[in-house]
C-alpha positions as CSV (number, residue, x, y, z in Angstrom):
1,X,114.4,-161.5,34.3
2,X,115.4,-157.8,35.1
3,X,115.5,-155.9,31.7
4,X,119.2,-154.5,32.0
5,X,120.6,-158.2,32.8
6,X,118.4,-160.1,29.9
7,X,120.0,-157.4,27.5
8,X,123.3,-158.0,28.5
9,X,123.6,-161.0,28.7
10,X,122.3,-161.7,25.4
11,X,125.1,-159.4,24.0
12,X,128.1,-160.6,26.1
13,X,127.1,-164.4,25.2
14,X,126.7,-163.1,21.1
15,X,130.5,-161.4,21.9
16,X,131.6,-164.6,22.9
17,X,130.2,-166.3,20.1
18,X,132.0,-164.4,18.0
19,X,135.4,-164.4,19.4
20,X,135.6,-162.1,22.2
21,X,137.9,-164.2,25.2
22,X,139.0,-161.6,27.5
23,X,137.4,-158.5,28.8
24,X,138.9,-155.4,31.3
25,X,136.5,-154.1,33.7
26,X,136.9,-151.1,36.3
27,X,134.6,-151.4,39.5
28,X,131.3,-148.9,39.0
29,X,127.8,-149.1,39.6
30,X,125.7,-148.0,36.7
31,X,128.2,-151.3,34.7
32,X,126.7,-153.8,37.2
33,X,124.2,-155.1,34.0
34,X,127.7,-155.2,31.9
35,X,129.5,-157.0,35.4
36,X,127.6,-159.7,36.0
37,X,127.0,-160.8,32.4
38,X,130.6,-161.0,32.0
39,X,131.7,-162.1,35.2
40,X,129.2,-165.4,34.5
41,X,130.3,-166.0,31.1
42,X,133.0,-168.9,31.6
43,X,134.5,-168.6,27.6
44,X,135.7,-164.7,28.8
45,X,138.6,-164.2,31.1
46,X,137.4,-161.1,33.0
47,X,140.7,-158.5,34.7
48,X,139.1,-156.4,37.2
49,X,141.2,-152.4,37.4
50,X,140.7,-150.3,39.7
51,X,142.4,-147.6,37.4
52,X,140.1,-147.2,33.9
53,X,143.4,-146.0,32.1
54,X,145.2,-148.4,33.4
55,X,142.5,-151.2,32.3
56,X,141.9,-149.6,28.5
57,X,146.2,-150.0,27.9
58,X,146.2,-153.2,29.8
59,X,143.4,-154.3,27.2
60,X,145.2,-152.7,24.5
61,X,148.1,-155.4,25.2
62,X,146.0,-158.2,25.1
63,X,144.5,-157.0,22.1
64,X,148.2,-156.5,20.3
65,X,149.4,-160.0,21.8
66,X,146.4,-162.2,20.9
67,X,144.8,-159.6,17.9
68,X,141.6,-160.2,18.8
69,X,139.2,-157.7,20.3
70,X,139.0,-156.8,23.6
71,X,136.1,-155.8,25.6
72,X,136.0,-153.0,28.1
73,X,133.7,-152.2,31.0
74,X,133.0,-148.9,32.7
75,X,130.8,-146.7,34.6
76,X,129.1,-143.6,33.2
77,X,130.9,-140.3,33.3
78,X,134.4,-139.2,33.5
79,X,135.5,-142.6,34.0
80,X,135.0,-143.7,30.0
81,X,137.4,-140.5,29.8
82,X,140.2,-142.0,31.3
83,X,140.0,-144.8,28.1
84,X,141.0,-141.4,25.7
85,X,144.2,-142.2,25.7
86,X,144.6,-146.1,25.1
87,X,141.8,-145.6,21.9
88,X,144.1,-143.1,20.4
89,X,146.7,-145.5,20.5
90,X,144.4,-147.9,19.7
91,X,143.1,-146.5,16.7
92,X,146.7,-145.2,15.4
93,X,148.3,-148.7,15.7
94,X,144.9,-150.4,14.7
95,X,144.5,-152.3,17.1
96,X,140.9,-154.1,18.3
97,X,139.0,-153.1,21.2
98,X,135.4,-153.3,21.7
99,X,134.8,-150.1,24.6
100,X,131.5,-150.7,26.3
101,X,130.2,-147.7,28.6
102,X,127.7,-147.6,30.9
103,X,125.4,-144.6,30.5
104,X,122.4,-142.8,32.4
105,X,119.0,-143.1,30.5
106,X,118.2,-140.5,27.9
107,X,115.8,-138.8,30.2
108,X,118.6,-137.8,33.1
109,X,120.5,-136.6,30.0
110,X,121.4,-132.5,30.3
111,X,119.7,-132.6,33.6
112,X,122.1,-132.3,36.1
113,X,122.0,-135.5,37.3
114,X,124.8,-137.0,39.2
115,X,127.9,-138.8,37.1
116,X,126.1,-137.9,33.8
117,X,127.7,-136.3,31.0
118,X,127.6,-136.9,27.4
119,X,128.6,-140.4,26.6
120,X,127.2,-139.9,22.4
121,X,130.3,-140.7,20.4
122,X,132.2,-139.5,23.0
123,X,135.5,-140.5,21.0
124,X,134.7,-138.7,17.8
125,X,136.9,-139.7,15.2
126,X,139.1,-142.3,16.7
127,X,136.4,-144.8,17.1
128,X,135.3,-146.7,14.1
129,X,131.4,-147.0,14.6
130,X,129.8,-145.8,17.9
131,X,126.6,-146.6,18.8
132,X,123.9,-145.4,21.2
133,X,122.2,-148.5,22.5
134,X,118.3,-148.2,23.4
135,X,117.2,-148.9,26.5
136,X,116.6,-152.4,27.9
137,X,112.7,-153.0,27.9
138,X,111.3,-155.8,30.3
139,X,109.5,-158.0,27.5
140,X,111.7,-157.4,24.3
141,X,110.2,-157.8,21.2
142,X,112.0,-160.5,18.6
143,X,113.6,-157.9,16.6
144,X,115.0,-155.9,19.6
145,X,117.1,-159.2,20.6
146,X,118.1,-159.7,17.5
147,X,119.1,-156.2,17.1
148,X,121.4,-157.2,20.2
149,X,123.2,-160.2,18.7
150,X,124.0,-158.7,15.7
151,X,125.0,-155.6,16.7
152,X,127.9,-157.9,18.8
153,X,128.5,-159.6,15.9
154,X,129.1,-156.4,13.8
155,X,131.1,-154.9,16.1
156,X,133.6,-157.3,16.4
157,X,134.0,-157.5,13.1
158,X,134.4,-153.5,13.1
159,X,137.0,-154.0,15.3
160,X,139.0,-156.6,14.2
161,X,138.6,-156.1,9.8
162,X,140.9,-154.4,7.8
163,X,141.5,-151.5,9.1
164,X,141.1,-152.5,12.9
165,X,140.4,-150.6,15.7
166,X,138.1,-149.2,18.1
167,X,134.0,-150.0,18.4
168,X,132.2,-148.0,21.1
169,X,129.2,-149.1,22.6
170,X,127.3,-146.6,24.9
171,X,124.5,-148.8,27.1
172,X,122.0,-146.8,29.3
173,X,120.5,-148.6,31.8
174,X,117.0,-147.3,34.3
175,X,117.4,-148.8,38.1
176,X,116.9,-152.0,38.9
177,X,120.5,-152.1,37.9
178,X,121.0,-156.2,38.3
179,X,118.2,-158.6,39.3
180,X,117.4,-160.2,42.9
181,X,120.3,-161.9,44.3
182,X,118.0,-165.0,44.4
183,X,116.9,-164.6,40.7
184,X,120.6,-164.2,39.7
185,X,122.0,-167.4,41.5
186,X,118.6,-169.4,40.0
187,X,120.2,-168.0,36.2
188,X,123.4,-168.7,37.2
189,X,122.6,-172.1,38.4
190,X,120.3,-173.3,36.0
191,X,120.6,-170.8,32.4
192,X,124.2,-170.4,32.6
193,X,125.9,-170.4,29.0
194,X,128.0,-172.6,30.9
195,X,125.7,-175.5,30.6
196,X,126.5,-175.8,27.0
197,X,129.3,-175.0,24.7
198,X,129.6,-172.0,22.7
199,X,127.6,-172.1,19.1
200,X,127.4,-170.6,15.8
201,X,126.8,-166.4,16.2
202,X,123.9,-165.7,15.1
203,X,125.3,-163.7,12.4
204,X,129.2,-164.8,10.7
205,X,131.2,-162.3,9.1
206,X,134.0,-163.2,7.0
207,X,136.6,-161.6,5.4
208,X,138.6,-162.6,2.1
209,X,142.2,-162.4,1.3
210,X,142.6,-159.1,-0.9
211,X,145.5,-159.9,-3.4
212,X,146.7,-158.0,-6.5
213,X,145.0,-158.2,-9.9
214,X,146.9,-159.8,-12.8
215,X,147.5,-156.2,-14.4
216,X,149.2,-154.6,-11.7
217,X,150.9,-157.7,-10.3
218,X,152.6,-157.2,-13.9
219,X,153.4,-153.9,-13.7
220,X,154.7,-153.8,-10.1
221,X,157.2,-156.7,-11.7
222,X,158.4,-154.5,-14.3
223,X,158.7,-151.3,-11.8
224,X,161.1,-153.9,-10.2
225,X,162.7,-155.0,-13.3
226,X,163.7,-151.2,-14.2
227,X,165.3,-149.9,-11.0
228,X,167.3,-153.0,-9.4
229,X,168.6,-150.7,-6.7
230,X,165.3,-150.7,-4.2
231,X,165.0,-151.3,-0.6
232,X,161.9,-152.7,1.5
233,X,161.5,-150.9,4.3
234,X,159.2,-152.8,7.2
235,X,158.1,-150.3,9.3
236,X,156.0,-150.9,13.1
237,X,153.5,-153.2,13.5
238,X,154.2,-155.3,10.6
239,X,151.4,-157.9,10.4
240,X,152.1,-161.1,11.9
241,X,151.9,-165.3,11.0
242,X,154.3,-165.7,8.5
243,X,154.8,-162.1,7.2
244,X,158.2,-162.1,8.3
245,X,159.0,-165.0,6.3
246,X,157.1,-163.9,3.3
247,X,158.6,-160.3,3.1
248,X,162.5,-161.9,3.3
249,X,161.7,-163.9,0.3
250,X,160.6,-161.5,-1.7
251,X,163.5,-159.5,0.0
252,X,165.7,-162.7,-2.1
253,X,163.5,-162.8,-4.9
254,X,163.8,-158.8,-6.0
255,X,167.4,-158.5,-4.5
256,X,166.1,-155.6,-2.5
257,X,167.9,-155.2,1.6
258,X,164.9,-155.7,4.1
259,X,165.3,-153.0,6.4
260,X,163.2,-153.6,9.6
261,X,162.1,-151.8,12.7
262,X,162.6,-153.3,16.0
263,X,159.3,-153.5,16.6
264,X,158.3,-154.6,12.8
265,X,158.2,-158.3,13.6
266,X,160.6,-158.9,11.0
267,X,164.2,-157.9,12.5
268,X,164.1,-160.2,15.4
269,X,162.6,-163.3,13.4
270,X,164.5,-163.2,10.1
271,X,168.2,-163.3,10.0
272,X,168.5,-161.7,6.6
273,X,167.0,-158.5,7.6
274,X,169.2,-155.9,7.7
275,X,168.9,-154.2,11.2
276,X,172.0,-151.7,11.4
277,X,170.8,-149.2,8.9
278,X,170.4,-146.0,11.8
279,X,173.8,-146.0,12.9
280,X,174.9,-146.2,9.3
281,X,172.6,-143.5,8.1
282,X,173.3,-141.4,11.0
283,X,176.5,-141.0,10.2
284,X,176.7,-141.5,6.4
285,X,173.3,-139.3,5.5
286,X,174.6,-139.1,1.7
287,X,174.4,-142.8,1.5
288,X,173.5,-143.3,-2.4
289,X,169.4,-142.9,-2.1
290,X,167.2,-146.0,-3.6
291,X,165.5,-145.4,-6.6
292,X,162.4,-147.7,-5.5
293,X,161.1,-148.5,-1.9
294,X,158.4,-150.7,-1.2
295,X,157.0,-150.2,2.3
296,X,154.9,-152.2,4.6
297,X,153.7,-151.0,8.1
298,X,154.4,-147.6,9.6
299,X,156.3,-144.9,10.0
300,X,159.7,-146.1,10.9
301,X,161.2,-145.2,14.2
302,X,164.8,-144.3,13.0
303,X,165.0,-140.5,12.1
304,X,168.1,-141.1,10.2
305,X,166.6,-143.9,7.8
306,X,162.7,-141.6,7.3
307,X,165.3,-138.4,6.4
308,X,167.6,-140.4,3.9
309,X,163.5,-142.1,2.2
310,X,162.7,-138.4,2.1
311,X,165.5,-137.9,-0.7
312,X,163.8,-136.0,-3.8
313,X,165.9,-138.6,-6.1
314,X,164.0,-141.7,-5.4
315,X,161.8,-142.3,-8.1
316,X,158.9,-144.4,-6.8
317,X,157.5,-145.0,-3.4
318,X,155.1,-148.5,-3.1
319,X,153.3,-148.9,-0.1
320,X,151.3,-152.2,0.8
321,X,148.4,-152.1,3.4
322,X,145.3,-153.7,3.8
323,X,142.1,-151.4,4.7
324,X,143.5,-148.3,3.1
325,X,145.8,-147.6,5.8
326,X,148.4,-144.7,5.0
327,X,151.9,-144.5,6.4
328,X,153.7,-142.0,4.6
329,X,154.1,-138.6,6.6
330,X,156.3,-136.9,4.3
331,X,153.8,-137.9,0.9
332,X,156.3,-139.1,-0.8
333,X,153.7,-142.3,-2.1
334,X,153.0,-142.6,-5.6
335,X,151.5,-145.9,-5.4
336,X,149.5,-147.3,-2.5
337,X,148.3,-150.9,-3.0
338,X,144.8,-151.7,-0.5
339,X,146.2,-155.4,-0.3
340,X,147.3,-158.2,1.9
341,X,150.5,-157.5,2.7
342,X,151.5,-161.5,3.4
343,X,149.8,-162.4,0.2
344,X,151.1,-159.5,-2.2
345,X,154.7,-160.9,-0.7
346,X,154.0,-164.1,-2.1
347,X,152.3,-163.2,-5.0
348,X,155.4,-161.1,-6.3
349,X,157.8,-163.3,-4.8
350,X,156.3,-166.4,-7.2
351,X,156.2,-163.7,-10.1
352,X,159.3,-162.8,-9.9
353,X,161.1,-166.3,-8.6
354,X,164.1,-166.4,-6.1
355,X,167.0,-164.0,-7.9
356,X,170.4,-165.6,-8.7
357,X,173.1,-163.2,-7.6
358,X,173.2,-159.7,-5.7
359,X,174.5,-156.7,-7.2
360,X,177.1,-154.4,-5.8
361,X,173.9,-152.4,-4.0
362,X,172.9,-155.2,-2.2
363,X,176.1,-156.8,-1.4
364,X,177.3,-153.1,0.2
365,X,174.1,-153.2,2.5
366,X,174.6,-156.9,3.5
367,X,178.2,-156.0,4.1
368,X,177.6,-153.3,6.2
369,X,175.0,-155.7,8.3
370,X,177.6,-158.1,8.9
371,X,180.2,-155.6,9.6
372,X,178.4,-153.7,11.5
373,X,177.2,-156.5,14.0
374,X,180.8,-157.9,14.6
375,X,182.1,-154.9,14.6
376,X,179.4,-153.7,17.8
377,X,180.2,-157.2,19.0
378,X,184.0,-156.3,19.2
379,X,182.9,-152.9,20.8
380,X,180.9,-154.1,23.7
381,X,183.4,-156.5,24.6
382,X,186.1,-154.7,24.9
383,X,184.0,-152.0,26.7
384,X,183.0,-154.7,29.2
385,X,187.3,-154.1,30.1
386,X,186.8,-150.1,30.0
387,X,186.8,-147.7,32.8
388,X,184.1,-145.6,30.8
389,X,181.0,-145.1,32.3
390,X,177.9,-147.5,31.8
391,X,175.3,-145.2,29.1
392,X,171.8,-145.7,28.4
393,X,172.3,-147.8,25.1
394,X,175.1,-149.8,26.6
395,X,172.7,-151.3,29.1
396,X,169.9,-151.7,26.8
397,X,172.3,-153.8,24.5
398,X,173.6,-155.6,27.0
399,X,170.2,-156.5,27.8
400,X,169.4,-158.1,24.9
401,X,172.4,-160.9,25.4
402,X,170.7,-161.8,28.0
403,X,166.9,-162.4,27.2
404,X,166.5,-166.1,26.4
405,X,165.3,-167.0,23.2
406,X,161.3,-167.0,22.3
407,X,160.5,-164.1,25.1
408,X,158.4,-161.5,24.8
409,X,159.7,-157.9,25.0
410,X,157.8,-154.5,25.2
411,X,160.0,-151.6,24.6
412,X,158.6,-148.1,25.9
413,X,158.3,-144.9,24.0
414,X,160.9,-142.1,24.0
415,X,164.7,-143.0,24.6
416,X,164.3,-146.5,24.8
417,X,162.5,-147.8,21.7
418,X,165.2,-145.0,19.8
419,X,168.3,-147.1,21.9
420,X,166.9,-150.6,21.1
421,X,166.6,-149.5,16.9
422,X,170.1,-148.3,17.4
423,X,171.8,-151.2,19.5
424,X,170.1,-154.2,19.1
425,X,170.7,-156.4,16.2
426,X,169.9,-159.8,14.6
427,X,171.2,-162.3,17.0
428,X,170.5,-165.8,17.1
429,X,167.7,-165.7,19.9
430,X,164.4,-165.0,18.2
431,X,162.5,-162.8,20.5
432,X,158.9,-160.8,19.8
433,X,159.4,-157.1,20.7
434,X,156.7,-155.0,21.3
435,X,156.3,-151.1,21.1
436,X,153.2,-148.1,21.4
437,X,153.9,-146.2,17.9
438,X,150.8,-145.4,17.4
439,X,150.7,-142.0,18.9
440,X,154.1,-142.9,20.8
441,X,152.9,-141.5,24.0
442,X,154.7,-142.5,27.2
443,X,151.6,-142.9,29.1
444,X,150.0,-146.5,29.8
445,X,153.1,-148.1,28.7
446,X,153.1,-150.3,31.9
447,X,149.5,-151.2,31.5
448,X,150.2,-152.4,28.0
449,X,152.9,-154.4,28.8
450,X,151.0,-156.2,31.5
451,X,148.5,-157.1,29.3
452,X,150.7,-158.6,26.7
453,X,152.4,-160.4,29.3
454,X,148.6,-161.6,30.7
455,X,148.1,-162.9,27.2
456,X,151.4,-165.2,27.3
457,X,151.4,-166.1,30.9
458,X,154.2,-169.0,30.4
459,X,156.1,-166.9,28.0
460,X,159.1,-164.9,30.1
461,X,158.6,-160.3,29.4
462,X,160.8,-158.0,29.5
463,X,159.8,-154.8,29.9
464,X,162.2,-152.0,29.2
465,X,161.0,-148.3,30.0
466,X,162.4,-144.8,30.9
467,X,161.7,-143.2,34.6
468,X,159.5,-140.6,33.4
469,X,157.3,-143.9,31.0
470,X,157.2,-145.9,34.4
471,X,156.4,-142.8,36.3
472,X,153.3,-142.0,34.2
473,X,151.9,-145.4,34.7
474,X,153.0,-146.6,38.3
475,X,149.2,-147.2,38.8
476,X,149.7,-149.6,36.1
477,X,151.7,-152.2,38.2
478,X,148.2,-153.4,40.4
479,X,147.7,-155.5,37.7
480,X,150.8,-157.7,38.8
481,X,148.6,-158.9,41.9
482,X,146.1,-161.0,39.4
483,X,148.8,-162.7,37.3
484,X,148.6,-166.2,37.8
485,X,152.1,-166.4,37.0
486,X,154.4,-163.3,37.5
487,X,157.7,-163.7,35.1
488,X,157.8,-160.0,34.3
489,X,161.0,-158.3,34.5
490,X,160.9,-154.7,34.4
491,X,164.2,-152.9,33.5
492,X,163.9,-149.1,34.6
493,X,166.6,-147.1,32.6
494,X,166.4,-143.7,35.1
495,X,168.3,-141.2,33.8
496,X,166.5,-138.9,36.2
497,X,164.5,-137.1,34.1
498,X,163.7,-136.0,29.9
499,X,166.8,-137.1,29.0
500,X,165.8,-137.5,25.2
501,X,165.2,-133.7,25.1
502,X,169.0,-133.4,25.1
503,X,169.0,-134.3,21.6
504,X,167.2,-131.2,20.7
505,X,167.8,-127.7,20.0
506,X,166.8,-126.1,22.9
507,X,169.4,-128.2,24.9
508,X,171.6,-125.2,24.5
509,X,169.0,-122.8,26.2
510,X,170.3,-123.4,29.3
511,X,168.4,-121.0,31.0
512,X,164.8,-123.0,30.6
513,X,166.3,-126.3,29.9
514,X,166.5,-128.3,33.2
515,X,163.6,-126.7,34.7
516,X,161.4,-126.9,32.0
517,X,162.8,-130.1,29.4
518,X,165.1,-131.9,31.5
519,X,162.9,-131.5,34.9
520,X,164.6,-133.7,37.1
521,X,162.2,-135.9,39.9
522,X,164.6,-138.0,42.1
523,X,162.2,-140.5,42.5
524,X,163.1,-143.5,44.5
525,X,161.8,-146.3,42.3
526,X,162.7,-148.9,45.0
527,X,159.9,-147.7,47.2
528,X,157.9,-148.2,44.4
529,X,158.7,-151.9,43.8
530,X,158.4,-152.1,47.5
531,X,154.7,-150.7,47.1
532,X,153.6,-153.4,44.6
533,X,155.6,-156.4,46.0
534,X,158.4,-156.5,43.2
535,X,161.9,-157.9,44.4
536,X,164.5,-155.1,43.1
537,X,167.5,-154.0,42.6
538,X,169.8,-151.0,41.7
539,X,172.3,-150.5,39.5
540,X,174.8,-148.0,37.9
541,X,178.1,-149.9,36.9
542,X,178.6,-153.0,34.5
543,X,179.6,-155.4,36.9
544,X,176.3,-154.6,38.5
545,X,174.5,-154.7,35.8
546,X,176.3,-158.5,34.9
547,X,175.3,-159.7,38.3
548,X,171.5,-158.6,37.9
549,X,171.3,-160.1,34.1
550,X,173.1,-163.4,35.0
551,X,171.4,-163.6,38.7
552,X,169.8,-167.2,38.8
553,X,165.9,-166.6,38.2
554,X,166.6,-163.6,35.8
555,X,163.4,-163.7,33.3
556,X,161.4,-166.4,35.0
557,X,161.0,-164.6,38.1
558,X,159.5,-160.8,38.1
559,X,162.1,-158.1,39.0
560,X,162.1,-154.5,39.0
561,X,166.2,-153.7,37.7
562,X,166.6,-149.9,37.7
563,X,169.7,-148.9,36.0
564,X,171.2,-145.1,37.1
565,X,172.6,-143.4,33.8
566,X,173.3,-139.8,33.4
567,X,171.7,-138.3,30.2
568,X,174.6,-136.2,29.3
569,X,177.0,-139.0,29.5
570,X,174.8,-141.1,27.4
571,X,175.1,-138.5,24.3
572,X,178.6,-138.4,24.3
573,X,178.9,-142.1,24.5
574,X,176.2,-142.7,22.0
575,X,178.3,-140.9,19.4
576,X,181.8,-142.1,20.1
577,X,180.0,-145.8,20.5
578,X,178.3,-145.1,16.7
579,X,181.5,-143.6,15.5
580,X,183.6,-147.0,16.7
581,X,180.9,-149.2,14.8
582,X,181.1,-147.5,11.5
């Protein structure tokens, strides 16, 4: 058998083995060894991209929707560049990805030779283990294909442990790239890993349940004991399973509000989270300050609630995280537990048992929940009367009304993951929402959201994004076209340009601002629908908006809605909106 195929083979079947179900891949020729091997295994669902940035954030959505691994497949050169991005994210958010890139042999290394550069831990820090694969030899010794399988094993368990994130794998390969046509379709035919279902890896890595020790499992209770006005504060990617359920009981059990993100995992499945903490904080800042917080994921999205954690008063910051992960950007911490967050939930939760009545601070913050969500309620409907003009965060909360219960959502980065923290609420409808935090970049947000949607095809996505987010990653929509089913629904909020810088300082530079912040495109995002085959439609008042949200179809067929707001409109009716509310 050719040299480069018998290698990879070996290591896409040991990848399997150990988990690995779906792979990206971007067209190249020195990846043919990686191709084929893939493209005949029948346990991994291969998505062929032209785009390589495109295909590392489309794997990065499979990877958060499913979290296991992904694989990805390039060429050698710039084209494992293009994945810098996605690992970033990848690495910040911790999610798993397994990056597999092609690579000339060591000898056409520093030689000039065409489509070569340095591939040698080409993503520094931000990968978790890189390694340098040797070349394929045509009669392997034992050891060598050993080497092979565990090194697949290893890496997946790299990826996905702890502290997940991303495993790089540089392959060189000498010509013959693939073997014979003839040869190929005999293997296929005949030594196919399809003949026979997937078995034991050859090496199992397991991973126990880190829980608290008996000691400070006692003194965590009594930190609780002495300061019974505390908060727990679930920031982004929350884990998942039954997290959410574990972290509101213990929410009951210590009497503490459970403030969580949007895209925590908790707001949207729990009903006694508390959800409308930014629009309070925002305008009450002075709010009395906890004197204990216990925190779980990451750094929240709402400005107003990390500035009123920040206060100097609060006497004791806990964070929870498994694999040493550190979430805490103003150092604040003074204690960090290395622990399952789920089981340290349930651990204290039994410890302390379920509490029997709430004190005046947690009645106040489950007041202002309830208040505050009727009281939004009452404003949105009798805006639905007004002659005002439709804003950003009015569309986005109408939105939510209207996405059936159980869908997926992905939110994109800049103004619209800030309007959903501010507008949407607990409701009813549970609903998984999605978000890049990690580095909070506005690029591949498309790409990510298709691969989520790819890893839930019968599940209905939403994906709600800025112009300038869908602009960055219009490449991103190709991957439409390979969906067996296409219930996407994209909802393009254009206010025609940066409109989130408007909420800085230099806002009132006027001189640099809307050439330089602002920078305006007038982009027609209906030729771009048109492009990729997406039905669409165009709106800019409420009674347009209602028609498109309660059109028959809306979430089980894909859509592109682009709703025209104007940025400076959306400020002023932001505050006098938060300002009604509270």
């Amino acid at each position: 058998m050719n040299a480069n195929f018998l290698a990879t083979t070996t290591l896409v079947d040991e990848l399997a083995r150990s988990g690995i179900r779906h792979v990206c891949i971007s067209p190249g020729s020195r990846s043919t060894p990686l191709t084929l091997a893939f493209a005949a295994h029948p346990h991994i669902q291969s998505h062929v991209h032209l785009d390589e940035r495109s295909a590392a954030f489309f794997a990065l959505g499979l990877a958060l929707a499913t979290d296991v691994p992904v694989a990805l497949v390039c060429t050698s050169g710039s084209a494992a560049a293009n994945y810098f991005p996605a690992i970033v994210e990848a690495h910040l958010s911790r999610v798993p990805l397994i990056v597999l890139t092609a690579d000339r042999p060591h000898e056409l290394r520093d030689s000039g030779a065409n489509q070569t550069m340095d591939q040698v831990k080409l993503f520094g820090s931000f990968a978790l283990w890189s390694v340098d694969m040797a070349i394929p030899e045509a009669v392997p010794e034992a050891l060598t294909m050993r080497n092979i399988r565990t090194l697949a094993a290893r890496a997946t368990a790299v990826a996905s442990g702890a502290r997940a994130g991303v495993v790089h794998i540089n392959l060189p390969f000498r010509k013959p790239l693939e073997p014979d046509a003839e040869a190929y379709a005999r293997w296929r035919d005949g030594n196919s890993p399809s003949t026979a279902p997937l078995t034991r890896p050859h090496t199992c890595v397991t991973r126990g349940m880190s829980t608290l020790e008996a000691g400070d499992l006692g003194e965590l209770e009594r930190l609780i004991a002495a300061h019974p006005r505390g908060v727990i504060v679930c920031g982004p990617r929350c884990p998942g399973g039954a997290f959410a359920r574990s972290v509101v009981s213990l929410g009951a059990c210590t009497g503490y509000p459970v403030l969580a993100d949007p895209i925590s995992g908790v707001r949207f499945a729990e009903q006694d989270s508390i959800s409308v903490y930014d629009e309070w904080l925002s305008l009450n800042p002075k709010t009395t300050a906890p004197d204990l917080v216990i925190r779980f994921g990451d750094v929240p999205t709402s400005a107003a609630l990390c500035a009123w954690l920040a206060n100097p008063t609060i006497a004791h910051h806990v964070q929870v995280s498994a694999g040493g992960h550190w979430a805490d950007d103003d150092h604040r911490t003074t204690w960090q537990i290395d622990a399952e967050p789920e089981a340290v939930c349930i651990q204290l939760g039994r410890q302390l048992g379920i509490r029997q009545q709430y004190d005046q601070w947690t009645m106040d913050w489950r007041l202002r929940e309830q208040g505050g969500c009727a009281r939004a309620s009452d404003q949105w409907r009798a805006r639905a009367q007004s002659t005002e003009p439709l804003f950003d965060g009015e569309a986005i909360a109408r939105l939510q009304c209207a996405i059936p219960a159980g869908a997926n959502v992905f939110v994109g980065n800049s103004l619209a993951i800030r309007h959903v923290d501010q507008y949407w609420m607990n409701a009813d409808a549970a609903i998984h929402v999605y978000g890049s935090r990690g580095a909070s970049g506005i690029d591949g947000n498309v790409s990510t959201a298709l691969g989520i949607a790819a890893a839930n095809p019968d599940t209905p996505m939403f994906v709600i994004l800025g112009d300038i987010t869908l602009y960055h990653d219009m490449n991103g929509l190709l991957a439409l076209r390979q969906m067996t089913r296409h219930n996407v629904t994209i909802v393009v909020v254009n206010n025609n340009g940066g409109g989130i810088f408007r909420r800085l300082p230099v806002a009132a530079i006027e001189t640099v601002f809307e050439n330089y912040f602002l920078t305006p495109h007038n982009l027609d995002f209906s030729l771009v629908a048109q492009l990729y085959g997406l039905p669409f439609g165009r709106v800019d008042t409420r009674a347009g908006l209602e028609r498109e949200l309660t059109a028959p179809g809306f979430g089980r067929v894909g859509r592109m809605i682009e709703i025209q707001t104007d940025s400076a409109v959306d400020m002023r009716e932001r505050k006098l909106m938060m300002t009604a509310i509270h």
